[in-house]
PDBQT receptor file of N, H, CA, C and O in Angstrom, charges set to zero:
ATOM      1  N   UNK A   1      77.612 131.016  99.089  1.00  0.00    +0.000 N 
ATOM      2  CA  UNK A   1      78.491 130.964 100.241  1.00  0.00    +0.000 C 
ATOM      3  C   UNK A   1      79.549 129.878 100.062  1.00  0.00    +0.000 C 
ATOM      4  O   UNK A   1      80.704 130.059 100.447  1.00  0.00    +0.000 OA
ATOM      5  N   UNK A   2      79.138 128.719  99.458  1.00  0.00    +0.000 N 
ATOM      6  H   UNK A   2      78.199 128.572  99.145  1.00  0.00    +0.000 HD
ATOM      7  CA  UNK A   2      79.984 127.729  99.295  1.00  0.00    +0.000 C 
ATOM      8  C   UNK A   2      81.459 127.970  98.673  1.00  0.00    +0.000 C 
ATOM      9  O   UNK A   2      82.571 127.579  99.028  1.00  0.00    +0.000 OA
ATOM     10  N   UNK A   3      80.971 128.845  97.506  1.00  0.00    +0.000 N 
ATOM     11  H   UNK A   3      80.067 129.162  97.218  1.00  0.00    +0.000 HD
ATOM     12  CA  UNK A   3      82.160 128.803  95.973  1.00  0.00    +0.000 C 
ATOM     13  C   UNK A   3      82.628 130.425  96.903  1.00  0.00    +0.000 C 
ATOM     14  O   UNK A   3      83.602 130.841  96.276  1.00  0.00    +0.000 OA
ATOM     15  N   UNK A   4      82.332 131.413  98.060  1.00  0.00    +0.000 N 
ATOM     16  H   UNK A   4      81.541 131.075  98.570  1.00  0.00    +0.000 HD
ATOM     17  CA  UNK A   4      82.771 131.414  98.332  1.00  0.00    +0.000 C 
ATOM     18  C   UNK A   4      84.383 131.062  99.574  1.00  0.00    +0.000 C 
ATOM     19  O   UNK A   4      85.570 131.387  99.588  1.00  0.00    +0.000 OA
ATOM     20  N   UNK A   5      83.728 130.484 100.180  1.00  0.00    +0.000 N 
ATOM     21  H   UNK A   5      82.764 130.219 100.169  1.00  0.00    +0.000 HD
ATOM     22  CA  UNK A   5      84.817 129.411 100.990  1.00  0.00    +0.000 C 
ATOM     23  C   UNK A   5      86.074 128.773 100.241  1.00  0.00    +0.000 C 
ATOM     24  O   UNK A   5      87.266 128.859 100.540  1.00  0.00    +0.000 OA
ATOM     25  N   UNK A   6      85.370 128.010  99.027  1.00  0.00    +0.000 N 
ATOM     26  H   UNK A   6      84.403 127.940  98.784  1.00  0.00    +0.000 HD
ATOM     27  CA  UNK A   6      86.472 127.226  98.082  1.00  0.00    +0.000 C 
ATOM     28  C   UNK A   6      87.632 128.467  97.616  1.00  0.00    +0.000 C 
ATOM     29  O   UNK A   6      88.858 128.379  97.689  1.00  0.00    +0.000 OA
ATOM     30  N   UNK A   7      87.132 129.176  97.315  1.00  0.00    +0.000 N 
ATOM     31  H   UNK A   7      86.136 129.247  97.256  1.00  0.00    +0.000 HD
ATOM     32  CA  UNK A   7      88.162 130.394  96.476  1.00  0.00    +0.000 C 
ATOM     33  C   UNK A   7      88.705 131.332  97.980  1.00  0.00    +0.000 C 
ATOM     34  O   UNK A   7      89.188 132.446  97.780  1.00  0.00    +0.000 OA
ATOM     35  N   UNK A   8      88.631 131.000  98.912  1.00  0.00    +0.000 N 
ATOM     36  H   UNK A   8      88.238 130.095  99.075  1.00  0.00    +0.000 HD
ATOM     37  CA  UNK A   8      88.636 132.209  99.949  1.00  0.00    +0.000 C 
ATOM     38  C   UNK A   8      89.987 130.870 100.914  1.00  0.00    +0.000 C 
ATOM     39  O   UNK A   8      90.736 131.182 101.840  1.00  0.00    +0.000 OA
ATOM     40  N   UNK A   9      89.902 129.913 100.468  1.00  0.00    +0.000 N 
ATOM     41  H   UNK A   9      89.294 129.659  99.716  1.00  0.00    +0.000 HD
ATOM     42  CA  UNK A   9      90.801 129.170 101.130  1.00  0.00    +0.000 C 
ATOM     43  C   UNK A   9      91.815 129.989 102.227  1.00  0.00    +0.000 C 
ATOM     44  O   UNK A   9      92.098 131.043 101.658  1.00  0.00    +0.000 OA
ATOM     45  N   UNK A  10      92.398 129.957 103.391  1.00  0.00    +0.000 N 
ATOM     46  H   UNK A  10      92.168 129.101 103.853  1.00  0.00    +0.000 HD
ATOM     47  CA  UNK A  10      93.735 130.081 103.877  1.00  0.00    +0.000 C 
ATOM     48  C   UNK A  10      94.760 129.641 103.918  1.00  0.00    +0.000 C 
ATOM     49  O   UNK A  10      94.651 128.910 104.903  1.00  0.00    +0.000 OA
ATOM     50  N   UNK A  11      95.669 129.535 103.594  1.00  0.00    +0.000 N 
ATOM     51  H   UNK A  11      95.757 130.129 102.794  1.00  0.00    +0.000 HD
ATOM     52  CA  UNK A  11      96.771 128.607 103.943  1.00  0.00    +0.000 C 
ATOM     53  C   UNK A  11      97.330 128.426 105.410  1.00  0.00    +0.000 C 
ATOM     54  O   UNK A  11      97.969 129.184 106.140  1.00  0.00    +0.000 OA
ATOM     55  N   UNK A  12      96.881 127.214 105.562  1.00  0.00    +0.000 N 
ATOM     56  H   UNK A  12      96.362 126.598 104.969  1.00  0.00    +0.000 HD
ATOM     57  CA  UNK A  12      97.081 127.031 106.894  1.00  0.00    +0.000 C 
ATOM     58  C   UNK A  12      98.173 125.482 107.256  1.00  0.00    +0.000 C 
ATOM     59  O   UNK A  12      97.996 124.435 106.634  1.00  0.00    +0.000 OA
ATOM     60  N   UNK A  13      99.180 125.624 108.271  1.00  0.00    +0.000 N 
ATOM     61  H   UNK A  13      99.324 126.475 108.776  1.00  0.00    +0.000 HD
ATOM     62  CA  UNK A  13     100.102 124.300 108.543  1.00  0.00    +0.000 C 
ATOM     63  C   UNK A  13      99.236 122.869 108.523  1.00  0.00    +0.000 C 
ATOM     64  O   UNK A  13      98.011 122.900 108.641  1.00  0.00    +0.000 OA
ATOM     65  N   UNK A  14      99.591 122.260 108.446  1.00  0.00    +0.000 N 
ATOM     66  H   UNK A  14     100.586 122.235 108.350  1.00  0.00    +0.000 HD
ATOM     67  CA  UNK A  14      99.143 120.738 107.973  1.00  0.00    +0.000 C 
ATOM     68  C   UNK A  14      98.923 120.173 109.546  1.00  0.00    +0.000 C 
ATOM     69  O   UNK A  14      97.868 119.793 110.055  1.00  0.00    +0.000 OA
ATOM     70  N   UNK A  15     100.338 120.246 110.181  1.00  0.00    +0.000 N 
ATOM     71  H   UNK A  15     101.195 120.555 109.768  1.00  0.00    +0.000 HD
ATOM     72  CA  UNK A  15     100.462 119.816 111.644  1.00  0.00    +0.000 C 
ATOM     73  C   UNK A  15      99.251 120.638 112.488  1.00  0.00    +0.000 C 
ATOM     74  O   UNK A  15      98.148 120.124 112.679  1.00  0.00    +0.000 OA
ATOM     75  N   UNK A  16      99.576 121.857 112.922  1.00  0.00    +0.000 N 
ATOM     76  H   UNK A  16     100.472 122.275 112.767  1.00  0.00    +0.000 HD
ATOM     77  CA  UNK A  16      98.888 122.220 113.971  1.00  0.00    +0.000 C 
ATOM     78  C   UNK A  16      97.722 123.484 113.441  1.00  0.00    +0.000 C 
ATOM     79  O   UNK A  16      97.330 124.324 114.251  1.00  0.00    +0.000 OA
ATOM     80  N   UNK A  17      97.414 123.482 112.496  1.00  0.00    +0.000 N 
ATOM     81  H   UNK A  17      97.733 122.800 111.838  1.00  0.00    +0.000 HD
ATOM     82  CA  UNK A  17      96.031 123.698 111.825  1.00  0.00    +0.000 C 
ATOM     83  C   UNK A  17      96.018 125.854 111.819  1.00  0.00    +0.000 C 
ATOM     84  O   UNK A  17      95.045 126.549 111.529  1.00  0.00    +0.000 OA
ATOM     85  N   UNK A  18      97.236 126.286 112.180  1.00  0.00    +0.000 N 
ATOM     86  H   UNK A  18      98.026 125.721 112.415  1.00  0.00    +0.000 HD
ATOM     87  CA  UNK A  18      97.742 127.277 112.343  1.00  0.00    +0.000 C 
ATOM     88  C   UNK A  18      97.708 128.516 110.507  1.00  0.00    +0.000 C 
ATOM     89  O   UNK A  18      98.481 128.389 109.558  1.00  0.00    +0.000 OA
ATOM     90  N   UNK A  19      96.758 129.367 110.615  1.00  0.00    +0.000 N 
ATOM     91  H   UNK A  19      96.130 129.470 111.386  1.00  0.00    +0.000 HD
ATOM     92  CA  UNK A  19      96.854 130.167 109.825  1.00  0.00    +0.000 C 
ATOM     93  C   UNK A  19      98.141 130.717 109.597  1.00  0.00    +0.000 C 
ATOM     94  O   UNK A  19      98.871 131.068 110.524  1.00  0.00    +0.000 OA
ATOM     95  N   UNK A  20      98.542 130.835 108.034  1.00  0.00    +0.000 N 
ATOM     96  H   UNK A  20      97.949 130.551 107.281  1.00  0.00    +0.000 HD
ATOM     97  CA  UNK A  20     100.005 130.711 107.903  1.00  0.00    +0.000 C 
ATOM     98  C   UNK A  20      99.680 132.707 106.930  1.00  0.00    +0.000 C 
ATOM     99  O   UNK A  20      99.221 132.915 105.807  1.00  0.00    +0.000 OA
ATOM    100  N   UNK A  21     100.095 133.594 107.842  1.00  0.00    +0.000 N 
ATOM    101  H   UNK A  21     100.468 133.424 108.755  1.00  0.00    +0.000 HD
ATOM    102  CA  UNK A  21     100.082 134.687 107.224  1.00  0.00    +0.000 C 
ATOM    103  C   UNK A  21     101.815 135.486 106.359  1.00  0.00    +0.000 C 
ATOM    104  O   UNK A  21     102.890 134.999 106.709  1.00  0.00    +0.000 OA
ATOM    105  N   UNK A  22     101.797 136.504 105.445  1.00  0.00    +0.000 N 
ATOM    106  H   UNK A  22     100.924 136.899 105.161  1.00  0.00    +0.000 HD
ATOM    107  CA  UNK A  22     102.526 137.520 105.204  1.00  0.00    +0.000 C 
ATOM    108  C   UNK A  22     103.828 137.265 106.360  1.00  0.00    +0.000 C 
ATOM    109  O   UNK A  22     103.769 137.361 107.585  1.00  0.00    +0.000 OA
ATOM    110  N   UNK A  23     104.698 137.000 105.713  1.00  0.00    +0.000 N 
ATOM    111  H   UNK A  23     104.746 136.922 104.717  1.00  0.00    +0.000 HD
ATOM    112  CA  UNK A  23     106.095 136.876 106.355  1.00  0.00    +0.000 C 
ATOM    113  C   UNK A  23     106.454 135.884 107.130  1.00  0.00    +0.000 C 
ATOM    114  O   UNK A  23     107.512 135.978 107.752  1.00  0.00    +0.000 OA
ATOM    115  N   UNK A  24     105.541 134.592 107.260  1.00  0.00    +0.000 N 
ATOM    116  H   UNK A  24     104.681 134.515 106.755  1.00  0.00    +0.000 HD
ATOM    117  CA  UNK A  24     105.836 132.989 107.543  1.00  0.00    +0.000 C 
ATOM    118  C   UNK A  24     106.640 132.324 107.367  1.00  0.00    +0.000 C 
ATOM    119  O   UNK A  24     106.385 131.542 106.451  1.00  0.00    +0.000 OA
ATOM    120  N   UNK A  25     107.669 132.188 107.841  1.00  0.00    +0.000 N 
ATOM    121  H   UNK A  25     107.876 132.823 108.585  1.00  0.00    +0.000 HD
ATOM    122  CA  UNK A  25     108.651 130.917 106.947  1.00  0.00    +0.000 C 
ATOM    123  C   UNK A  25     107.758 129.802 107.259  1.00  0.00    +0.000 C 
ATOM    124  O   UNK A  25     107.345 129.385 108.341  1.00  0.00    +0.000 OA
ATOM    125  N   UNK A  26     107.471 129.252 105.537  1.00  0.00    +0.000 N 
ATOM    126  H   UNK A  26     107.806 129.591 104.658  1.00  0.00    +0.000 HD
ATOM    127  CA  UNK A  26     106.646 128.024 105.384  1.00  0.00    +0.000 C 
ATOM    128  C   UNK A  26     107.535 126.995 104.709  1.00  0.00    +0.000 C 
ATOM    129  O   UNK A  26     108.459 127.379 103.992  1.00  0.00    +0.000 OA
ATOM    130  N   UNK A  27     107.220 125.283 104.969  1.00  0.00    +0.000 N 
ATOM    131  H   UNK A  27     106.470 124.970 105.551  1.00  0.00    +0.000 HD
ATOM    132  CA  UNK A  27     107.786 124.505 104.106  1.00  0.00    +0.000 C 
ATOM    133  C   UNK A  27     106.708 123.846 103.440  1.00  0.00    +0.000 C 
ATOM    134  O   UNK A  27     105.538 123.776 103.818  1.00  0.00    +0.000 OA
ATOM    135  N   UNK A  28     107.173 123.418 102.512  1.00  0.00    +0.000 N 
ATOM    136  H   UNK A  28     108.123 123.475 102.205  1.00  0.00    +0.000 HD
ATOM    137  CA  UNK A  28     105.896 122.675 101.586  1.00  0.00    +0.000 C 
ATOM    138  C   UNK A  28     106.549 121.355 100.799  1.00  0.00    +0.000 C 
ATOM    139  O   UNK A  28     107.723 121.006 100.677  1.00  0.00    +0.000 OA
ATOM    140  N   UNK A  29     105.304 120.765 100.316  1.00  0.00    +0.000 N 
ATOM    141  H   UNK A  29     104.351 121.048 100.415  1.00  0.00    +0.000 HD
ATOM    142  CA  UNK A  29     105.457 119.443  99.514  1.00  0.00    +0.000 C 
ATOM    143  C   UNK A  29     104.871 119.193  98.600  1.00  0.00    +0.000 C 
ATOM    144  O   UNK A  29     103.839 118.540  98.755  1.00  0.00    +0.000 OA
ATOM    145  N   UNK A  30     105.261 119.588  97.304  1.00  0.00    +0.000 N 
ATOM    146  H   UNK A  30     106.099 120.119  97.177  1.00  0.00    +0.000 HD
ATOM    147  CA  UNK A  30     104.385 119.904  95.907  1.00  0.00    +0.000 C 
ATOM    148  C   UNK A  30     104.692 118.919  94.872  1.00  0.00    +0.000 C 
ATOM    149  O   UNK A  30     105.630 119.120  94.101  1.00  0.00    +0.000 OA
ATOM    150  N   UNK A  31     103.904 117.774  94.792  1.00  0.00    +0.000 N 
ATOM    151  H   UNK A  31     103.142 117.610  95.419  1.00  0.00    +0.000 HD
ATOM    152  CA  UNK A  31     104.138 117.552  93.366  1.00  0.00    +0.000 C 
ATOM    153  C   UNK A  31     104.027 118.429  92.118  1.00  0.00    +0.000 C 
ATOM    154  O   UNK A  31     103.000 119.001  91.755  1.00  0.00    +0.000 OA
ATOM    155  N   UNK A  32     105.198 118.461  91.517  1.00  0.00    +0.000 N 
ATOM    156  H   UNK A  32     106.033 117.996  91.812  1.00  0.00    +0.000 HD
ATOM    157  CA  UNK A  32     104.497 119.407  90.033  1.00  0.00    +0.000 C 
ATOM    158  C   UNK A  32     103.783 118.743  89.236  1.00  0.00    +0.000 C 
ATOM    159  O   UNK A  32     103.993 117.550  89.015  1.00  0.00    +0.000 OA
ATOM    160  N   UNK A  33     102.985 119.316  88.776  1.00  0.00    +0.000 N 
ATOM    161  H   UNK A  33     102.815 120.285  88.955  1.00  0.00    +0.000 HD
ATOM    162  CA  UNK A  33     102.013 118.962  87.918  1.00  0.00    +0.000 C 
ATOM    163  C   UNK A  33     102.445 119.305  86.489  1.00  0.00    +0.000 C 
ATOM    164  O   UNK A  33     103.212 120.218  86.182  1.00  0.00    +0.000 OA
ATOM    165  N   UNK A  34     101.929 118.565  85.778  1.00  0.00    +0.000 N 
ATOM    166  H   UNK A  34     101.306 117.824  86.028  1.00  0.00    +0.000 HD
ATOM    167  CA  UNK A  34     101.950 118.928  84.120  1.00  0.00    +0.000 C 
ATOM    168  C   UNK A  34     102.057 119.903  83.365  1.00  0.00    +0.000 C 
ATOM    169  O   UNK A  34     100.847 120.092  83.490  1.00  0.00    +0.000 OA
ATOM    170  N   UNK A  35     102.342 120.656  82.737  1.00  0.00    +0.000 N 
ATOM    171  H   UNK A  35     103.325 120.503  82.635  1.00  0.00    +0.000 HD
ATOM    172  CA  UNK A  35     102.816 121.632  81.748  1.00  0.00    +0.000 C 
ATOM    173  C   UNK A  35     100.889 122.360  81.387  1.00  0.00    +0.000 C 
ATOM    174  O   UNK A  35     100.489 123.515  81.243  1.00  0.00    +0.000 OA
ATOM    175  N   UNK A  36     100.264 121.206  81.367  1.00  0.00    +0.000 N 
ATOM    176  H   UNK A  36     100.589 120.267  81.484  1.00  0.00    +0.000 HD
ATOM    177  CA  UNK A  36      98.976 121.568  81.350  1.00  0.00    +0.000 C 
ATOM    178  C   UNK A  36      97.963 121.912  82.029  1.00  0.00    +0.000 C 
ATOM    179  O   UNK A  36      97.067 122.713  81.763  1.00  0.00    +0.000 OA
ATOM    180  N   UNK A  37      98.249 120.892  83.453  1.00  0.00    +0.000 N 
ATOM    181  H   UNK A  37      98.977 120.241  83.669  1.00  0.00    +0.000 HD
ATOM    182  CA  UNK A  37      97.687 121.491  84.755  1.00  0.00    +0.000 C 
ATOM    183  C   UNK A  37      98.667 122.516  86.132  1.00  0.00    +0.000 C 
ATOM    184  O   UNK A  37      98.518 122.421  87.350  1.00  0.00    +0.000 OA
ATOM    185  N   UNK A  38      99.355 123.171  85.586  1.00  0.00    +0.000 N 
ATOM    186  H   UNK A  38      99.477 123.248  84.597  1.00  0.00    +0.000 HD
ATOM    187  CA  UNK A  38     100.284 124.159  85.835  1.00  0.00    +0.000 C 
ATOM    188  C   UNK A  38      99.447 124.981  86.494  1.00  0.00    +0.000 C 
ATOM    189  O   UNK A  38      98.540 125.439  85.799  1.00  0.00    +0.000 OA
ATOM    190  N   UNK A  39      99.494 125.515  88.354  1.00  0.00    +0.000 N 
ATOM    191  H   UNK A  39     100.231 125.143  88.918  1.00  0.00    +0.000 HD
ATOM    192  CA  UNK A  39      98.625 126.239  88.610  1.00  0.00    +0.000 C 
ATOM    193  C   UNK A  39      99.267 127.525  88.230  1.00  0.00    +0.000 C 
ATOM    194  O   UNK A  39     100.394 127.658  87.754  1.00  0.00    +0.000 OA
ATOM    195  N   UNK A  40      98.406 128.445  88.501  1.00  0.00    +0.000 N 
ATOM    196  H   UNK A  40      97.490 128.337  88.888  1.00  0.00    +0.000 HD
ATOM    197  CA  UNK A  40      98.436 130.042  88.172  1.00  0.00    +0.000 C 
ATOM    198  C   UNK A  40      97.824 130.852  88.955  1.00  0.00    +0.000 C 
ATOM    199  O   UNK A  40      96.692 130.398  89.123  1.00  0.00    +0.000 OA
ATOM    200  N   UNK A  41      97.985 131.962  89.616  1.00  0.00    +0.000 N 
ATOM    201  H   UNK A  41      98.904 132.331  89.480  1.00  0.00    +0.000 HD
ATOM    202  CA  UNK A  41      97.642 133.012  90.664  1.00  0.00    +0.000 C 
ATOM    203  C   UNK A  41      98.069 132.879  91.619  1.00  0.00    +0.000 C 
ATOM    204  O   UNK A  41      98.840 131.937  91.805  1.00  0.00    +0.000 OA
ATOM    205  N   UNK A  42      97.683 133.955  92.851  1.00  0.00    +0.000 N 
ATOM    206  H   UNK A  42      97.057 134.720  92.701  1.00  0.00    +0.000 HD
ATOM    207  CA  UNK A  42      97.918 134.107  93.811  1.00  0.00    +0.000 C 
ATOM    208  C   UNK A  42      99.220 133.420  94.849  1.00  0.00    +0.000 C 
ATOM    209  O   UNK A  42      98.716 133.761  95.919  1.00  0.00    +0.000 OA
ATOM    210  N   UNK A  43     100.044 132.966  95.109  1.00  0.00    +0.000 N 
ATOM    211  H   UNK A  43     100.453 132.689  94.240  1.00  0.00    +0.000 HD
ATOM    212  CA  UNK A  43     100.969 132.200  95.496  1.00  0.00    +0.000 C 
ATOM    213  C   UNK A  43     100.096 131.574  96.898  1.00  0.00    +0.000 C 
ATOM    214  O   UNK A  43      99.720 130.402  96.895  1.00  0.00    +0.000 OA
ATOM    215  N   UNK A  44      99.868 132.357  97.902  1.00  0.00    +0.000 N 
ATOM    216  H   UNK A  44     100.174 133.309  97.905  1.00  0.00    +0.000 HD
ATOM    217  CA  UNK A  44      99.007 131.086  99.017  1.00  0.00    +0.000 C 
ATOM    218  C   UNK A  44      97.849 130.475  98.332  1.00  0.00    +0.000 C 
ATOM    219  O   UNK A  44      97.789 129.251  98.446  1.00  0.00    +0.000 OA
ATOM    220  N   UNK A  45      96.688 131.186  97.480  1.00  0.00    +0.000 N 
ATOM    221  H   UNK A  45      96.737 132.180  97.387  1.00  0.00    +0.000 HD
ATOM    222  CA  UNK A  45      95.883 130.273  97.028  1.00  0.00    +0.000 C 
ATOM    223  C   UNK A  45      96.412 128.960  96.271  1.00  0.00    +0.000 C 
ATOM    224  O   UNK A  45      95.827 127.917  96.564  1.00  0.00    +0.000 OA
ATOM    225  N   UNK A  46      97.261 128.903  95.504  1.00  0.00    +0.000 N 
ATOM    226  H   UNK A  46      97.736 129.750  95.266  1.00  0.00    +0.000 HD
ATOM    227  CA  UNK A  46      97.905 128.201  94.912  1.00  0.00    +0.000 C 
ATOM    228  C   UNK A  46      98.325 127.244  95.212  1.00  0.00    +0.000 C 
ATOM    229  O   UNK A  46      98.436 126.285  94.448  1.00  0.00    +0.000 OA
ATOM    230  N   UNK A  47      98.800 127.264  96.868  1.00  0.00    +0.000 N 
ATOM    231  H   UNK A  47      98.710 128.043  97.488  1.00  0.00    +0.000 HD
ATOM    232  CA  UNK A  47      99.957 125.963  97.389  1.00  0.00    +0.000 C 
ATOM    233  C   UNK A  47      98.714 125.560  98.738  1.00  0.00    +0.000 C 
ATOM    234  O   UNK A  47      98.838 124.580  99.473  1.00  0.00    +0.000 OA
ATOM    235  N   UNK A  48      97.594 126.532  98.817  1.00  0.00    +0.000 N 
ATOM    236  H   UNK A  48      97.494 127.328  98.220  1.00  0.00    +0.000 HD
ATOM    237  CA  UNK A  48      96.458 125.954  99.674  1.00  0.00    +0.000 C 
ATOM    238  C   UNK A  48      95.773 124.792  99.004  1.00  0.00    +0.000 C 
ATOM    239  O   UNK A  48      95.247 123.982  99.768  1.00  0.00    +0.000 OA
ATOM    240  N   UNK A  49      95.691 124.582  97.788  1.00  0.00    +0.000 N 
ATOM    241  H   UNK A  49      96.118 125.240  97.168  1.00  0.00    +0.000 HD
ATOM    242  CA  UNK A  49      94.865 124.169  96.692  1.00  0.00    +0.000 C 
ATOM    243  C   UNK A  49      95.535 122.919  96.678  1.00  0.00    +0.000 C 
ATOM    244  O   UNK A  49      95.024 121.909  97.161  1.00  0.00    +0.000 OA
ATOM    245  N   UNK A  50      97.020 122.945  95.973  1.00  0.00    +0.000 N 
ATOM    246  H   UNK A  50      97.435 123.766  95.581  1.00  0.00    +0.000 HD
ATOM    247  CA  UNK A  50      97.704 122.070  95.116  1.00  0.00    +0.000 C 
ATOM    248  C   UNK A  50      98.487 120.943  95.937  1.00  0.00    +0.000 C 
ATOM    249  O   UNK A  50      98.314 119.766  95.623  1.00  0.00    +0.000 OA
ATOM    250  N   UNK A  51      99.604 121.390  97.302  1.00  0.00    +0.000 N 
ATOM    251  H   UNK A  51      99.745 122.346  97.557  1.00  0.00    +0.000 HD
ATOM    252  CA  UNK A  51     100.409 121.160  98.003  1.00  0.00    +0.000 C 
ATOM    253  C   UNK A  51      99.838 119.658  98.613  1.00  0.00    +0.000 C 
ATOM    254  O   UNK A  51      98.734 119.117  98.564  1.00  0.00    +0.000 OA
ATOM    255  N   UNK A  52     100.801 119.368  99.051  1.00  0.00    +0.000 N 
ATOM    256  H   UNK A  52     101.698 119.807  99.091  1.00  0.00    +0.000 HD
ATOM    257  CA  UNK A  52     100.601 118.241  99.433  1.00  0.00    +0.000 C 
ATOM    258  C   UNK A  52     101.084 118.218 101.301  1.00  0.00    +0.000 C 
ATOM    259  O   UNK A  52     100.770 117.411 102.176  1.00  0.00    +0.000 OA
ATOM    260  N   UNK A  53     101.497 118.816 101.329  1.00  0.00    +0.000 N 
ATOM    261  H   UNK A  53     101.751 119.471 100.618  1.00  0.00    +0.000 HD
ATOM    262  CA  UNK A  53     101.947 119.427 102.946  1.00  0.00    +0.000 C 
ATOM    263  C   UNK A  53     102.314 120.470 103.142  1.00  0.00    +0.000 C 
ATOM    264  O   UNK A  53     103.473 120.656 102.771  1.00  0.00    +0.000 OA
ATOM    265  N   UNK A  54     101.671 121.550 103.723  1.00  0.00    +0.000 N 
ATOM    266  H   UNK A  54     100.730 121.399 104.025  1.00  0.00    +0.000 HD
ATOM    267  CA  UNK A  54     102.840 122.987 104.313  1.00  0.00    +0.000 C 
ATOM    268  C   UNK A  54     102.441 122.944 105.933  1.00  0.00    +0.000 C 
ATOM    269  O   UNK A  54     101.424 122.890 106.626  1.00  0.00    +0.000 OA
ATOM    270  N   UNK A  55     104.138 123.011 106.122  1.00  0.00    +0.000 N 
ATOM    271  H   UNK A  55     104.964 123.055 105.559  1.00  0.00    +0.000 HD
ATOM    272  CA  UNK A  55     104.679 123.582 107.701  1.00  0.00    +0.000 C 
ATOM    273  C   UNK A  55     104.667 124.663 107.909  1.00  0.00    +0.000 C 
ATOM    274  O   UNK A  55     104.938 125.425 106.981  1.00  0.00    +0.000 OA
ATOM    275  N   UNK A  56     104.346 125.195 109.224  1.00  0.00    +0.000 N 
ATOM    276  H   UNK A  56     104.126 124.576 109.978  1.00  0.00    +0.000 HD
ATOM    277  CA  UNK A  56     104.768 126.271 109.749  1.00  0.00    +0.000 C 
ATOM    278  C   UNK A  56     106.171 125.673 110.067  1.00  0.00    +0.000 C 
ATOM    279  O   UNK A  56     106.348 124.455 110.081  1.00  0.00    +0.000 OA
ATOM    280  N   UNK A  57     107.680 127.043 110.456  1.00  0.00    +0.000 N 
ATOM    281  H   UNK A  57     107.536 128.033 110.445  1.00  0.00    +0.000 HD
ATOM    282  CA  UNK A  57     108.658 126.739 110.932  1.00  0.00    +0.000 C 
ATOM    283  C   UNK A  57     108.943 126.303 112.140  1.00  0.00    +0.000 C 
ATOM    284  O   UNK A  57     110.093 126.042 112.492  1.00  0.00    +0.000 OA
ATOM    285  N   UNK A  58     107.583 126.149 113.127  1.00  0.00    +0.000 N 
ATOM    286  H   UNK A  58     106.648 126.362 112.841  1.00  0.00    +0.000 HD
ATOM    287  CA  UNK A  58     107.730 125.522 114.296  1.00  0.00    +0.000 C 
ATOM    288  C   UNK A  58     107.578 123.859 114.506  1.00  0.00    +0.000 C 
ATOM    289  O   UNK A  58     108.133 123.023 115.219  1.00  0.00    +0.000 OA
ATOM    290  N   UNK A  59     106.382 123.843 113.358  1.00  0.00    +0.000 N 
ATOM    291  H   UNK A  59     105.931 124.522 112.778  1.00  0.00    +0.000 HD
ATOM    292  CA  UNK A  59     106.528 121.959 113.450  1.00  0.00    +0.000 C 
ATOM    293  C   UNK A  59     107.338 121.468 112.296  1.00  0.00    +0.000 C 
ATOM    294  O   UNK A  59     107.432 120.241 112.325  1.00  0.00    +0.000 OA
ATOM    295  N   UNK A  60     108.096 122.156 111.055  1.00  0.00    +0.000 N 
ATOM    296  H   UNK A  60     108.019 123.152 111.032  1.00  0.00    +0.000 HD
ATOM    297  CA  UNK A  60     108.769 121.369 110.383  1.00  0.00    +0.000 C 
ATOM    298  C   UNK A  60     110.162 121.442 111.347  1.00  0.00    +0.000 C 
ATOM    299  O   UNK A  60     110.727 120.369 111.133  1.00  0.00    +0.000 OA
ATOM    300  N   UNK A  61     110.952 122.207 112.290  1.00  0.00    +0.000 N 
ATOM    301  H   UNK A  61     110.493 123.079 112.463  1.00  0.00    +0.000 HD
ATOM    302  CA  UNK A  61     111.950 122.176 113.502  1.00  0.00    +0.000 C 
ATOM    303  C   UNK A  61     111.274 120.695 114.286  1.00  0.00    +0.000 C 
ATOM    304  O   UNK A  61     112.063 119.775 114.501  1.00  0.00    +0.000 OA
ATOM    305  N   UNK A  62     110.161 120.573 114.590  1.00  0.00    +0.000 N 
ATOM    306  H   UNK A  62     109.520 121.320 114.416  1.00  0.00    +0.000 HD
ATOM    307  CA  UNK A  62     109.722 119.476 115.693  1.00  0.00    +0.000 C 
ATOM    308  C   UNK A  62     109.636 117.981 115.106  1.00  0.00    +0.000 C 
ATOM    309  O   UNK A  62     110.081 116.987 115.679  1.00  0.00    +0.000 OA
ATOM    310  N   UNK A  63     108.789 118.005 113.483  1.00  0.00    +0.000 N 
ATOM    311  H   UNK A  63     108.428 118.812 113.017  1.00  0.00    +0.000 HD
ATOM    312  CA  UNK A  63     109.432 116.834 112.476  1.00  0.00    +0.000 C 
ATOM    313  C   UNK A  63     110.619 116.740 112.830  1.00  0.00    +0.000 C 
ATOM    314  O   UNK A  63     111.127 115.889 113.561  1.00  0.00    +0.000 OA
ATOM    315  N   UNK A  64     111.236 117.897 112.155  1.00  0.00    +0.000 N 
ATOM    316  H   UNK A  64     110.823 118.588 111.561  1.00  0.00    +0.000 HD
ATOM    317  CA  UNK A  64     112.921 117.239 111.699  1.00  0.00    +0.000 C 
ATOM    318  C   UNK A  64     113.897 116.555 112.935  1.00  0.00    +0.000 C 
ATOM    319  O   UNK A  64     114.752 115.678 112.815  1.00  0.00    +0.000 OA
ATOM    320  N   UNK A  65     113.513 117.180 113.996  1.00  0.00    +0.000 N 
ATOM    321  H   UNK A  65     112.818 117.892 114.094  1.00  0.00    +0.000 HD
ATOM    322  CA  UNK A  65     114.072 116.746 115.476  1.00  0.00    +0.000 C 
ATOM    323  C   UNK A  65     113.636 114.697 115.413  1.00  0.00    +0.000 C 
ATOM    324  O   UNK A  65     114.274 113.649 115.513  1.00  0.00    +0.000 OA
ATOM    325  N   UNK A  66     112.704 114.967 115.271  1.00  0.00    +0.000 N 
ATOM    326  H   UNK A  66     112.185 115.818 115.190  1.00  0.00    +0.000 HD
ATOM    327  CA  UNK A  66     111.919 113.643 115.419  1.00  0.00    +0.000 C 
ATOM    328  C   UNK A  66     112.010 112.793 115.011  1.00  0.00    +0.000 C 
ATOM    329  O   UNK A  66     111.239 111.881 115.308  1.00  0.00    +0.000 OA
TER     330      UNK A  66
């Protein structure tokens, strides 16, 4: 059950804990990583994993105001 959860991740906003589905305008904050630790697959598993912040377009508008 565990290793499923880890691999089953959602991508969800950082701010308001909001499942981020298919046709989201999302913002994000990615360090790139190395030529060697370069992720690979899925694009939400990927930036659920790696990212360092993703917005939904309602709280990166309420940041940026702020």
């Amino acid at each position: 059950m565990f290793l499923k959860e880890f691999f089953d991740k959602e991508l969800q906003c950082t701010n308001c804990d909001r499942t981020l589905s298919s046709g989201d305008e999302i913002f994000i904050s990615l360090t790139l990583p190395n030529e060697r630790k370069m992720p690979i697959g899925v694009l939400d598993k990927v930036l659920s994993k790696h990212s360092n912040k993703v917005h939904c377009k309602t709280c990166y508008e309420r940041i940026k105001l702020s």
